[in-house]
N, C-alpha and C positions, 0 to 999 in steps of 0.2 A: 484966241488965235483961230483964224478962219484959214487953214490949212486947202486951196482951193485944188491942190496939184502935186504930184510926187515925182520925182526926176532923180536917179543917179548918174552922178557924173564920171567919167571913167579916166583915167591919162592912162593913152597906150602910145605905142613907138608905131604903129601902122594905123590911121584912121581907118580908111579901106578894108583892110584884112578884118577888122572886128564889124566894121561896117555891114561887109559882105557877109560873115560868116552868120551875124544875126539877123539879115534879111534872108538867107536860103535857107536856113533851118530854123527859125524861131520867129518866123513870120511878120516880121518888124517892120516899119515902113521910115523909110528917110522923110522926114518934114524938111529942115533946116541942114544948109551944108555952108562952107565956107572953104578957106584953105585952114586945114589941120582942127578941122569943126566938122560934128556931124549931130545932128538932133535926130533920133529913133522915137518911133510910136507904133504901139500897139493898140489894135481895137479891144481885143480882150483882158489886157495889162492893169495892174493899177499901179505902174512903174514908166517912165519912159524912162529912155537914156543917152545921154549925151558923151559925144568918144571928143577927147582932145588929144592934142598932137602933145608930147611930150616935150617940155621947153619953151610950151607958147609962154609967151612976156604977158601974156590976159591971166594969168597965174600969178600968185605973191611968189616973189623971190625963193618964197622957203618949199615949196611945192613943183614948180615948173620940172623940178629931175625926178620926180616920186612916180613909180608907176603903180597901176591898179596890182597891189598883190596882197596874199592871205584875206582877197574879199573872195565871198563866194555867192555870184547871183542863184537863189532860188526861187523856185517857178513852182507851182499849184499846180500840176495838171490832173486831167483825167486820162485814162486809157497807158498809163505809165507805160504798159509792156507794148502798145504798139507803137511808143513814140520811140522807144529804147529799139525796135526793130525798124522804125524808119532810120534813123539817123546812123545803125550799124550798112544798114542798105546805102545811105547816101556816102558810104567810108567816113566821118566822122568815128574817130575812134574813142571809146570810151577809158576816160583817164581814173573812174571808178564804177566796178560793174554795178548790177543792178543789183539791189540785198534788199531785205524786211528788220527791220529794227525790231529790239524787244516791246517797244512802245506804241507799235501800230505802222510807224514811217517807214513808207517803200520809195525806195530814191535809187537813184547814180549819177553820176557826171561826166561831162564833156569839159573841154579846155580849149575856146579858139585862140585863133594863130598868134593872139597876143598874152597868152597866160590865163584869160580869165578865165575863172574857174565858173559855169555853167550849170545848176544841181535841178534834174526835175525829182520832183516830189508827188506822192499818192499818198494820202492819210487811208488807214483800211477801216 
């Protein structure tokens, strides 16, 4: 398997709302849109990600009502504490503060408008 590409795909109830929320804080870029379609990319990602409208019929039957939940996107970054004070600055509110795991992992999360759950991470 020649794995060329990696893409999560998301079903939210607002394409928009997650849309926006991951281009003004997390730097994403719309490639692809449609109605109740949106393709995101990032330059420094090894993830893109695709938001679909909740109910689209491009869905099997057994999916089209499922929305993204109990996922949690996690993100690599550097500089954890000043992205953790950007995003307090931008009102983004954090839905878990910022801690240090026994195991080295320093994280928190955000949750945009559609539930998803957001986790940046620092390995120390």
């Amino acid at each position: 398997m020649n794995i060329t590409a990696s893409t999560v795909s998301l079903t939210v109830d607002e394409v928009a709302a997650s849309r926006d929320f991951l281009i003004a804080h997390f730097g994403y870029t719309q490639v692809a849109a449609a109605d109740g379609f949106a393709k995101l990319t990032h330059e420094a990602a090894a993830v893109d990600l695709v938001l679909l409208l909740r109910g689209t019929e491009v869905l099997p039957a057994a999916q089209r009502d499922q929305r993204a939940g109990g996922l949690i996107l996690a993100f690599t970054v550097t500089d954890l504490a000043g992205h953790e004070e950007r995003l307090r600055r931008a009102g983004v509110p954090l839905t878990m503060p910022l801690r240090e795991e026994p195991w080295g992992e320093r994280l928190f999360q955000v949750t945009d408008p559609n539930g998803v759950v957001l986790q940046l991470v620092e390995w120390t």
